[in-house]
RODO-48044 format. One line per 5 residues: number of its first residue (from 1); for each residue x, y, z of C-alpha. Coordinates in Angstrom, 3 decimals, padded with zeros to 6 digits. Layout:
REM residues N
NUM) X Y Z ~ ...
END
This chain:
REM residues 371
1) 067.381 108.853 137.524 ~ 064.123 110.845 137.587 ~ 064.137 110.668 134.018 ~ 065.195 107.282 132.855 ~ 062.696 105.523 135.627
6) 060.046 107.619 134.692 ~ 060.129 106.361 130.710 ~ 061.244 102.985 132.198 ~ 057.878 102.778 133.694 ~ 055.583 102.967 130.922
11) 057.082 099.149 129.652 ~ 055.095 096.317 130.290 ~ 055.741 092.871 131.704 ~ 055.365 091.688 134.579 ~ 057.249 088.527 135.393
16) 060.099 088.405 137.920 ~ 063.225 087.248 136.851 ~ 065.222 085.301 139.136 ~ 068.868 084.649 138.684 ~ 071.280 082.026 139.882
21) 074.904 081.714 139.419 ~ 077.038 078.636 140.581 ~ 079.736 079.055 142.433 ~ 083.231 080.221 141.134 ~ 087.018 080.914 141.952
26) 089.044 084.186 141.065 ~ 090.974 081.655 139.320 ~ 093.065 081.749 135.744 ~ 091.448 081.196 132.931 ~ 093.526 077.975 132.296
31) 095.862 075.866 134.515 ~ 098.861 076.472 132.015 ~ 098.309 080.257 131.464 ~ 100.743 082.864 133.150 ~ 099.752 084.550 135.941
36) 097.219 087.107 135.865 ~ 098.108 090.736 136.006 ~ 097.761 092.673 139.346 ~ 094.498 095.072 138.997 ~ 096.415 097.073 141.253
41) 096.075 097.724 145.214 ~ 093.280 099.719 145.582 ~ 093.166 102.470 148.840 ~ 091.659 100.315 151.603 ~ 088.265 101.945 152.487
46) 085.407 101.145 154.591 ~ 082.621 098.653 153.465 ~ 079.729 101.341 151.717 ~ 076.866 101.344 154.356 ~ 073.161 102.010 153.037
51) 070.416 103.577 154.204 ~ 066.901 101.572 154.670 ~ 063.497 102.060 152.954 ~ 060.928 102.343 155.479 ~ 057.346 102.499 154.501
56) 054.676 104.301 155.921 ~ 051.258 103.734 154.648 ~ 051.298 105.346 151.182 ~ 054.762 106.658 151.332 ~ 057.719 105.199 151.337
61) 061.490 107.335 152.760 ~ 064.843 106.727 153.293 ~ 067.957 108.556 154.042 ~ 071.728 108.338 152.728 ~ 074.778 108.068 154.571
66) 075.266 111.667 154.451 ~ 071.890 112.323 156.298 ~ 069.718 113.487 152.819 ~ 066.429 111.915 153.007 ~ 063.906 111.467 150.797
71) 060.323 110.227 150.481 ~ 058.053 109.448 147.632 ~ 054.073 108.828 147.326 ~ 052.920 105.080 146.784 ~ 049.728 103.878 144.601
76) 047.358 102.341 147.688 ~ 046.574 098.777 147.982 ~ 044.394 097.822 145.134 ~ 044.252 101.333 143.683 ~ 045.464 100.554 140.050
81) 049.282 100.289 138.927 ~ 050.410 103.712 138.759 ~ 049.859 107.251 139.395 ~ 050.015 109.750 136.734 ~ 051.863 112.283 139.496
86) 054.288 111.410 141.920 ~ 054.901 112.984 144.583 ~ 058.914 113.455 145.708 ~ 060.256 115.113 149.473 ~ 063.508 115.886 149.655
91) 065.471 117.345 152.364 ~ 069.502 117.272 153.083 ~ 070.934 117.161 156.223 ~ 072.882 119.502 158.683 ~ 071.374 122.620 160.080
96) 070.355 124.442 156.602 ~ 068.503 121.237 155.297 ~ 067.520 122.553 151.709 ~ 064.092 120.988 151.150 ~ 062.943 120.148 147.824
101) 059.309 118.863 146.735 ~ 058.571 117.618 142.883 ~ 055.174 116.903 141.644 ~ 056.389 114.394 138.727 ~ 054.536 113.745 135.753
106) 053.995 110.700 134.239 ~ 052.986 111.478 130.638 ~ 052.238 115.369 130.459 ~ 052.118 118.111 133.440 ~ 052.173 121.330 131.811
111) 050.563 124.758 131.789 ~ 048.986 126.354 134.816 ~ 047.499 123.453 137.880 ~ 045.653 124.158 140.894 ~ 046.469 122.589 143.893
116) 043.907 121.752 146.404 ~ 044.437 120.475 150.084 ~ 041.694 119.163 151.992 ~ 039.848 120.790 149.417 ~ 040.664 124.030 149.380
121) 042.737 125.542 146.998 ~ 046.244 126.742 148.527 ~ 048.171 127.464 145.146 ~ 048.182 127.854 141.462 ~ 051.988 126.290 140.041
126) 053.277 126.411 136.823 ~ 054.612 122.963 135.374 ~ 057.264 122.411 132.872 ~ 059.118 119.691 131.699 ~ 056.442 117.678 133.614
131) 057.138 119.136 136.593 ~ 056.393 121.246 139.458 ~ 059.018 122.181 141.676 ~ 059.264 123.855 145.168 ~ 062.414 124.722 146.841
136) 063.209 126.701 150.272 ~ 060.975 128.186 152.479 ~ 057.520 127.308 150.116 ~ 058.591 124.053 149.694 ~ 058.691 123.285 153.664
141) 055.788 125.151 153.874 ~ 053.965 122.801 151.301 ~ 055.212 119.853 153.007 ~ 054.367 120.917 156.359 ~ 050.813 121.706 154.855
146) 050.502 118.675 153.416 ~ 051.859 116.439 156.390 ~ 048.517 117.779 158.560 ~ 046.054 117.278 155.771 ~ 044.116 114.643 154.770
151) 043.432 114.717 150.815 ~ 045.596 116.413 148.337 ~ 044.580 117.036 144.469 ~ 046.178 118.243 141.124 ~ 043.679 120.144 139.082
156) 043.376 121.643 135.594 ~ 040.694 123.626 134.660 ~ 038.520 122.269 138.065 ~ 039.270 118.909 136.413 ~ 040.652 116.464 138.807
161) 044.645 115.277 137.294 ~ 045.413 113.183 140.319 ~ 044.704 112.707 144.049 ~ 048.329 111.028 145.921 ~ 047.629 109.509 148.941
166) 048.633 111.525 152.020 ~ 048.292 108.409 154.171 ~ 051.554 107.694 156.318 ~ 052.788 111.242 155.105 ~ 053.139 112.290 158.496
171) 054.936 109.086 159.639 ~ 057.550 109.250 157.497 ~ 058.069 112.811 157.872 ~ 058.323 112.518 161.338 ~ 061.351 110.223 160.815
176) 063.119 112.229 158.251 ~ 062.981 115.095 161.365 ~ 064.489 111.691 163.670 ~ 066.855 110.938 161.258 ~ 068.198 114.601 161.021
181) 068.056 115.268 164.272 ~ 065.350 118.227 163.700 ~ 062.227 116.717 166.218 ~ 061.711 119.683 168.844 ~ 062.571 122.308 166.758
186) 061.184 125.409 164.844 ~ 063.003 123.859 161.351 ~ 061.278 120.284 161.517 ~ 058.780 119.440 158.918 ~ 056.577 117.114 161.070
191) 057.941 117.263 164.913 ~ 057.673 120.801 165.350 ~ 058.817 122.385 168.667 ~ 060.357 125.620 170.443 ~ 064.120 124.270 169.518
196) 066.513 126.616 167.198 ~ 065.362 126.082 163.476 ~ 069.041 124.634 162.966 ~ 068.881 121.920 165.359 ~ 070.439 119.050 163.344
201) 072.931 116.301 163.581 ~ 076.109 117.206 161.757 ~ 076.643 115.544 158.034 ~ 078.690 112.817 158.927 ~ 082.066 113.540 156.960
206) 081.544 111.831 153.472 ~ 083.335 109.149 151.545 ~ 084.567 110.794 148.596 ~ 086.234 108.525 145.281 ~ 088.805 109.786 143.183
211) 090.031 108.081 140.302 ~ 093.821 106.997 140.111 ~ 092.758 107.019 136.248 ~ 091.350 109.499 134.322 ~ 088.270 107.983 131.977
216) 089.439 107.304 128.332 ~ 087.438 107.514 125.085 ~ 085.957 104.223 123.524 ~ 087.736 102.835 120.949 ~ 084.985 100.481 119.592
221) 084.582 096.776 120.867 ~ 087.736 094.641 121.766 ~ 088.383 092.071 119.168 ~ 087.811 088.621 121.402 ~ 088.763 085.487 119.794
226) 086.333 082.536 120.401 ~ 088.915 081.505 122.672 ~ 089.601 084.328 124.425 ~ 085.349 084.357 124.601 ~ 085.006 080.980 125.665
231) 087.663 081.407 128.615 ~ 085.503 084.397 129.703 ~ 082.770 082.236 129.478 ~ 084.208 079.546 131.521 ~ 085.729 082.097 134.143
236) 082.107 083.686 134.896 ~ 080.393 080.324 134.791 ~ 078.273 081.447 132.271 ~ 078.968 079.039 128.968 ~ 074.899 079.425 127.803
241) 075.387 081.119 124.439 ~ 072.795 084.182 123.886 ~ 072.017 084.971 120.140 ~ 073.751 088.350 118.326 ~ 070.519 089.576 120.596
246) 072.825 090.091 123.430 ~ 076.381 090.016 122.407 ~ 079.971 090.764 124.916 ~ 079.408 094.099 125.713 ~ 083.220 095.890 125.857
251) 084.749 099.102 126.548 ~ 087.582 100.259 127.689 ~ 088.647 101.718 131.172 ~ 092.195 103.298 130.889 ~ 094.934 102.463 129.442
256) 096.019 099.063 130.823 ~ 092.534 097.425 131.550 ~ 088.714 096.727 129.887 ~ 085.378 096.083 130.743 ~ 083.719 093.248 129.684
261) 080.326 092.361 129.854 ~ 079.131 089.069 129.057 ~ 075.591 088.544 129.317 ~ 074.537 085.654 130.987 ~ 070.805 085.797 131.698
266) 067.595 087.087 130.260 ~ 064.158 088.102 130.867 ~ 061.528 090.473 129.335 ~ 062.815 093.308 131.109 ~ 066.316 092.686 132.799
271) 069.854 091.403 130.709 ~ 072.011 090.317 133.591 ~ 075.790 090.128 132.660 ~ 079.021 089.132 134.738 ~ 081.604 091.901 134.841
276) 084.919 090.894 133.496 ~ 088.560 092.792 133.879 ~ 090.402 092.075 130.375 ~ 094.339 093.118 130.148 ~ 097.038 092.053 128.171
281) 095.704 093.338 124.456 ~ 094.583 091.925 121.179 ~ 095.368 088.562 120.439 ~ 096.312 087.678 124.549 ~ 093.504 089.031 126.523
286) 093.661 087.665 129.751 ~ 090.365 088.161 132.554 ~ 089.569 088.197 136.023 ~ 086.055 088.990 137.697 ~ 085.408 092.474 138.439
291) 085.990 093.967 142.175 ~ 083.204 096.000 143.820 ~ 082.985 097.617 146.903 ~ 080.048 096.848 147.204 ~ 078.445 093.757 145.286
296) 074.710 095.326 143.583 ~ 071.997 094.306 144.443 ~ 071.026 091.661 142.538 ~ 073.854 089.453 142.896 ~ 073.263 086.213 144.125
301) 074.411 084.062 146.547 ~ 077.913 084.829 148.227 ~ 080.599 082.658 146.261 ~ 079.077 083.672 143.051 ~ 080.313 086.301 140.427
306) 078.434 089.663 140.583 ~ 075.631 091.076 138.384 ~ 075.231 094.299 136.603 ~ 071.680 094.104 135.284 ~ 070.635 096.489 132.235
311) 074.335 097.742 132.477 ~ 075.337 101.071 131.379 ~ 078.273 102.653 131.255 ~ 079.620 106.105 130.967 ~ 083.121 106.895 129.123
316) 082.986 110.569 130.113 ~ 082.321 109.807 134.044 ~ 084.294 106.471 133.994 ~ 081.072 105.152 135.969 ~ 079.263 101.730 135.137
321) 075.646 101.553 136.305 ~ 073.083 098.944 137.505 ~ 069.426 099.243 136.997 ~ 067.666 095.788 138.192 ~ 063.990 096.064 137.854
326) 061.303 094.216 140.059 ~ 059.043 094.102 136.739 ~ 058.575 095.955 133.688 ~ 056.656 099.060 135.344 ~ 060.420 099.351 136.787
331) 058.780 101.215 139.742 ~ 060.618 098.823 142.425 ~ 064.644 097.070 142.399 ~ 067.780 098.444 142.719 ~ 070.085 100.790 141.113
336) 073.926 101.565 141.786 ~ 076.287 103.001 140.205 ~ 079.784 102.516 140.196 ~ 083.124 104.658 139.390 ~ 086.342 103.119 138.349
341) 089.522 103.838 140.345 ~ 091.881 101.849 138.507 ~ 091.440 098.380 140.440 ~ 088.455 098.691 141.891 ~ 084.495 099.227 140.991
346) 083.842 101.997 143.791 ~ 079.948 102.539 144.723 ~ 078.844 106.393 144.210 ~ 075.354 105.805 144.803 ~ 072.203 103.255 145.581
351) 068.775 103.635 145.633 ~ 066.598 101.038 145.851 ~ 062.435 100.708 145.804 ~ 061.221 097.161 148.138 ~ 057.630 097.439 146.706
356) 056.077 097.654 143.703 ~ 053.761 100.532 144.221 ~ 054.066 102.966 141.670 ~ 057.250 104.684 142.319 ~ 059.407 105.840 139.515
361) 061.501 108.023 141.993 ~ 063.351 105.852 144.417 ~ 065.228 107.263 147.610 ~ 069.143 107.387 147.459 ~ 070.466 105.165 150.271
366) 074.312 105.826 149.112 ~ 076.078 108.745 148.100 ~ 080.021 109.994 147.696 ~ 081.266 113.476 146.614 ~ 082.775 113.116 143.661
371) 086.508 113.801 143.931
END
């Protein structure tokens, strides 16, 4: 995601799009047309439970239902719209808690940069790919050093790159080590104490989805008559007619069922479409609204058909994926992403940004092992 946020961020606009859906029924497309196929009974299985983003003055964390938390550097109030380096903690949970920390660039982080704490210089890192990492022992070390410190600067060539804000650093530190279990002990990054340096909570034992279906090739768009269009239409209460712009977006799942698309709202920066389940084949497609898990994020009321906004979806995964951005910068929203198990549209992992503060990187809240 680091990636695909980070060039989704340079876009402009600004507007918030908000989208409302009325109300509809899992009904048949028509009164007179045969029953619709079963999708299948899908394994029951608990209701996905995210994490929370908390934020702490200039830094905002969360933590995943496996106990992995993360926590990302914020642009302060009235500082300007985005950094040019972000700043990105990781650490996982149970008692080895690998710790991770990625200076980000925005544009172009390369060759040999100075960093300076309080300002004195501590290192000299190597970027590439516009990126400094840290992992293991120097990486807690770094974060420990830069949880008790006040300013914090990137420089190349004594020339100043950036300067994140270290304000509410040691806040949300201090609750990744609360989260984990870690506060008293020799292995916590902010609540240091005489405890073993593997004090932790367990992982929790973690959901896991495995495809009754294996993921099938593409095999271009399905032909839709304007029919079998406008029933789709009429099932996702969406009947507004987009130009070739944003056309039914189709692909297939396995061998018995589709996806399909159908874009039903518009902005400057988000395309939100209903998700569709087509079976019966060309010439006597038949649809129901997709099942999820867990509905993303940007759904609307309950009672209405869900959204995936700026879908994407992945043949070689089998996983569909919803990126709904807060404006153009896309540095707040939500993001899922969902795998297919034959019925059902199971969540394999959230993350989700509540402010708009300059953050490309957003926390994972939700996360399965793939099976």
């Amino acid at each position: 995601m680091t990636r695909s946020l980070a060039a989704l961020s340079r876009m402009g606009g600004l507007a918030l799009l908000w989208v409302s859906c009325a109300s509809f029924g899992a009904q048949p497309v028509s009164s007179d047309a045969p029953p619709l196929p079963e999708l299948g009974k899908p394994a029951p299985a608990a209701e996905p439970l995210l994490g929370r983003i908390q934020v702490f003055g200039d830094w905002a964390v969360g933590c995943d239902n496996r106990l992995t938390c993360s926590a990302v550097s914020l642009i302060p109030d009235g500082a300007g719209t985005s950094y040019s380096v972000l700043v990105s903690i990781q650490r996982a949970g149970g008692p080895e808690g690998a710790s991770t920390l990625r200076l980000i660039g925005a544009d172009q982080l390369a060759g040999k940069i100075d960093l300076f704490v309080d300002n004195r210089a501590l290192t000299r890192a190597t970027a590439a790919h516009d990126m400094i990492e840290m992992s293991g022992a120097p990486a807690i070390d770094f974060i420990r050093t830069l949880g008790s410190s006040y300013t914090f600067e990137l420089r190349e060539k004594k020339q100043t790159l950036d300067a994140p804000s270290l304000r509410g650093l040691p806040q949300a530190l201090r609750y990744i080590d609360e989260q984990q279990g870690r506060v008293g002990s020799k292995g916590a990054l902010a609540a240091l104490g005489d405890g073993p340096a593997d004090l932790a909570k367990p992982i929790p034992p973690g959901p896991t989805v495995t495809p009754d279906v294996a993921p099938v090739a593409d095999s271009g768009p399905l032909d839709l008559t304007p029919e079998e269009q406008a029933a789709a239409r009429k099932l996702a209460v969406c009947e507004a007619h987009f130009d070739n712009e944003h056309p039914f977006e189709t692909h297939i799942l396995d061998t018995d069922h589709a996806l399909v698309l159908l874009p039903c709202n518009a902005g400057d920066y988000n395309v939100s479409a209903v998700p569709l389940v087509a079976t019966g084949g060309a010439g006597k497609w038949q649809f129901q609204i997709a099942r999820f898990d867990h509905v993303p994020g940007s759904t609307g009321d309950p009672g209405t058909p869900p959204l995936i906004v700026n879908a994407r979806w992945n043949p070689v995964r089998g996983e569909l994926s919803s990126f709904a951005k807060g404006r153009g910068l896309g540095d707040c929203g939500t993001a899922e992403t969902y795998k297919w198990d034959g019925a059902t549209f199971r969540l394999t992992e959230a993350r989700s940004m509540p402010v708009c503060r300059g953050a490309w990187e957003w926390p994972v809240l939700y996360s399965v092992a793939q099976g």
